[in-house]
C-alpha positions in Angstrom: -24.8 -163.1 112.3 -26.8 -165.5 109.9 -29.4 -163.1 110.0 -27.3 -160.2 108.9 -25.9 -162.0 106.2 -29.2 -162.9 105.1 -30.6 -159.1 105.4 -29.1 -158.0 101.7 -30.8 -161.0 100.0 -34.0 -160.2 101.3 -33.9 -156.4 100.7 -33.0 -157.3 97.0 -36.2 -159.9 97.1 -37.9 -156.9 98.3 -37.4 -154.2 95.8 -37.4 -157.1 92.6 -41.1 -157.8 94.1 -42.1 -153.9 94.5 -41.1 -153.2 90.8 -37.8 -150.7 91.8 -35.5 -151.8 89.8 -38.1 -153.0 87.1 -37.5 -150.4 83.7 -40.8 -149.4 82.2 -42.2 -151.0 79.3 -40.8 -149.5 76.4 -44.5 -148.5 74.4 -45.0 -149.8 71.1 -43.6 -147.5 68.4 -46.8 -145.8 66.7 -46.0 -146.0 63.2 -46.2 -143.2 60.5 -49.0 -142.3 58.9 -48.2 -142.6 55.0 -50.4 -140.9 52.9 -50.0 -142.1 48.8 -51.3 -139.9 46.3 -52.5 -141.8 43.7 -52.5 -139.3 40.3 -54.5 -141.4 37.3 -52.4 -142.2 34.8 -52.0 -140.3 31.8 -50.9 -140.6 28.7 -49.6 -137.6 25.8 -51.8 -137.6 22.7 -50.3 -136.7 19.6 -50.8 -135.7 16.1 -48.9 -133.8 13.4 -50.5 -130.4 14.8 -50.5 -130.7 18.4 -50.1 -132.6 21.4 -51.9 -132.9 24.9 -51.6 -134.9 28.2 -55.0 -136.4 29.8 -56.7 -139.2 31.5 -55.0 -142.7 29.4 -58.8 -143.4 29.4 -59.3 -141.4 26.6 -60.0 -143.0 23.3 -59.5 -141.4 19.5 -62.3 -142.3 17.6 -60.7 -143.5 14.3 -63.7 -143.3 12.5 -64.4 -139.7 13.0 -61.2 -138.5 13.0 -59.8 -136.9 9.6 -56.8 -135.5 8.5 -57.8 -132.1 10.1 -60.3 -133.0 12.6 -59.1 -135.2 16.0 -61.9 -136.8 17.9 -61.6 -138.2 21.3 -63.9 -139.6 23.9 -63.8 -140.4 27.4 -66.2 -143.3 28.1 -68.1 -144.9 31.7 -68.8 -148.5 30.0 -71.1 -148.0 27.4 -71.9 -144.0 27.6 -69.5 -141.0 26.0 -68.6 -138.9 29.6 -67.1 -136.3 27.7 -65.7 -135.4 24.1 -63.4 -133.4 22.7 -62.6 -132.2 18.8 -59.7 -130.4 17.7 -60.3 -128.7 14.4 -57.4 -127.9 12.2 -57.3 -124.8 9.7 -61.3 -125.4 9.6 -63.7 -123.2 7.3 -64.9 -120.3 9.1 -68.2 -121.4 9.9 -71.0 -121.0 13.0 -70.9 -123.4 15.3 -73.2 -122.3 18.3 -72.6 -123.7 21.9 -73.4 -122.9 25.5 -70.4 -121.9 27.5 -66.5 -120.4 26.6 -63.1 -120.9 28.1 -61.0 -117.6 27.5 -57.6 -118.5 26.5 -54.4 -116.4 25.1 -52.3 -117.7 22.7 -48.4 -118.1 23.8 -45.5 -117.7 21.6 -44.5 -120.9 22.0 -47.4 -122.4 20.9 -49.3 -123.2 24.0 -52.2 -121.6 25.6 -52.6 -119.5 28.7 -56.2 -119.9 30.3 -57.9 -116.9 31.4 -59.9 -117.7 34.8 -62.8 -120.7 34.1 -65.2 -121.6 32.0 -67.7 -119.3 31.6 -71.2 -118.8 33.1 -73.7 -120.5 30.6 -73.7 -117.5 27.8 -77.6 -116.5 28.0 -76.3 -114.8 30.8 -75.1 -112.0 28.1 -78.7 -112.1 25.6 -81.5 -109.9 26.4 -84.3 -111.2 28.4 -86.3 -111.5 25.3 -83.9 -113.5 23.5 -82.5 -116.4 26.2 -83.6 -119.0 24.1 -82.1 -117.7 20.9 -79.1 -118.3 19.2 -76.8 -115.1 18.9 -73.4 -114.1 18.9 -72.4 -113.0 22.0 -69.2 -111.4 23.6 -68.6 -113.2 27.4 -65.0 -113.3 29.0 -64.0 -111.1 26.3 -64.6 -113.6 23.9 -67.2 -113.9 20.5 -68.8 -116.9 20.1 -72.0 -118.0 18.6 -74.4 -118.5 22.1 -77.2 -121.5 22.2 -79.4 -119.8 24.8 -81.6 -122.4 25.4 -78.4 -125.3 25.4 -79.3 -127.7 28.1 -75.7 -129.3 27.5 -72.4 -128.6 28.9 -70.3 -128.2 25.8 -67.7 -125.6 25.6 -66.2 -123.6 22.8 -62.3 -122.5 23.2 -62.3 -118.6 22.8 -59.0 -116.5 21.8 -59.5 -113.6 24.1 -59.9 -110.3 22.1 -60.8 -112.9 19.3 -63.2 -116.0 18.5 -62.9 -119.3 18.5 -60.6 -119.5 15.9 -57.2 -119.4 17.3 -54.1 -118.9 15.2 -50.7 -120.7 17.1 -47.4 -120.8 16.0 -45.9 -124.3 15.1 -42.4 -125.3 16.0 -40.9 -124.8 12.4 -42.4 -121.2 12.4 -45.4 -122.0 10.5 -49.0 -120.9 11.9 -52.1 -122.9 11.7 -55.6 -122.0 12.7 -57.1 -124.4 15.7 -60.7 -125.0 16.8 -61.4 -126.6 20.3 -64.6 -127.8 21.3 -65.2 -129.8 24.5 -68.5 -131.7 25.5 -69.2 -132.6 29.1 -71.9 -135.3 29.0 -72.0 -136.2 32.7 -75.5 -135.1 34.7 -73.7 -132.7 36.2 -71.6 -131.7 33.6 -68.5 -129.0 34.9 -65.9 -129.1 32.6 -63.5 -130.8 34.7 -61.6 -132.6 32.1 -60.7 -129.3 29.8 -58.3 -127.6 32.2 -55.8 -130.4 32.5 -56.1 -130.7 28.2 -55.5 -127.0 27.7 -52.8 -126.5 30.0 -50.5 -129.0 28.2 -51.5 -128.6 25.2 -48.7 -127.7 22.7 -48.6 -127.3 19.0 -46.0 -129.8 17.4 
């Protein structure tokens, strides 16, 4: 009898032992992989003519700028990355350079780009003139082309037009803006111009 009795407390021994009635380790919840964007942050530059967003890194240079020329520079320490001037009603003058951005003036006063930057422009000079300066017509622009330019700087070209580009101002005025961009890294692409462009706005 004692041993019957005794029979359910060792078969519950028995399975504790074996693991039976042991529940599985719950695994360790894997946690989610968080990706954060970091965007640089940016600042809206503004004058009495227009207004842009870029890189807050971006310095005016007070002593070059005017009351209808805007200077600003993007520095790494000591050294000018890349430079951009914003001309306002400017004298039509020459100003040769190596490479044009296509753009179409909006109604609204902002600008519409018109695919990239261009190919450097002795890619439209005779073979007997590459290291010329010329006018030029590339992305349906007319420029005046440096053929032998060795630096990556940019003129802003009204397509069908020049680089004189006439924009409608908020109280229904025009004025006539110049853009010219300078990318003085060693491998210079232009990278800072698209963001500038596509928020720029007259004011």
């Amino acid at each position: 009898m004692g041993v019957l009795v005794g029979m359910p407390v060792l078969l519950t021994v028995l399975m504790l032992t074996t693991g039976i009635f042991t529940e599985p380790e719950t695994p360790e919840p894997v946690s989610d992989v968080q990706t954060s964007i970091q965007s640089p942050s940016v600042e809206i530059f503004r004058t009495a003519y227009f207004q842009f967003q870029a890189n807050k890194a971006w310095l005016v240079d007070a002593k070059e700028t005017t009351a209808n020329k805007f200077v600003y520079r993007l520095f790494r320490g000591p050294l000018i990355e890349h430079e951009l001037n914003i001309y306002i009603n400017p004298p039509i003058q020459p100003i040769d350079v190596s490479y044009v951005q296509a753009v179409r003036p909006n109604a609204d006063g902002t600008l519409e780009l018109l695919s990239g930057i261009s190919d450097h422009c002795n890619s439209a000079l005779p073979e007997t003139e590459k290291k010329q300066i010329r006018s030029v017509e590339l992305n349906n622009t007319t420029f005046i082309c440096r053929g032998d330019g060795s630096s990556f700087d940019v003129i802003v070209g009204q397509v069908g037009g020049g680089p004189y580009i006439e924009l409608k101002r908020p109280d229904n005025t025009h004025a006539r803006y110049m853009i010219v961009y300078k990318d003085l890294t060693a491998n210079g692409s232009g990278r800072e111009l698209k963001g500038i462009l596509e928020s720029f706005q007259t004011r």
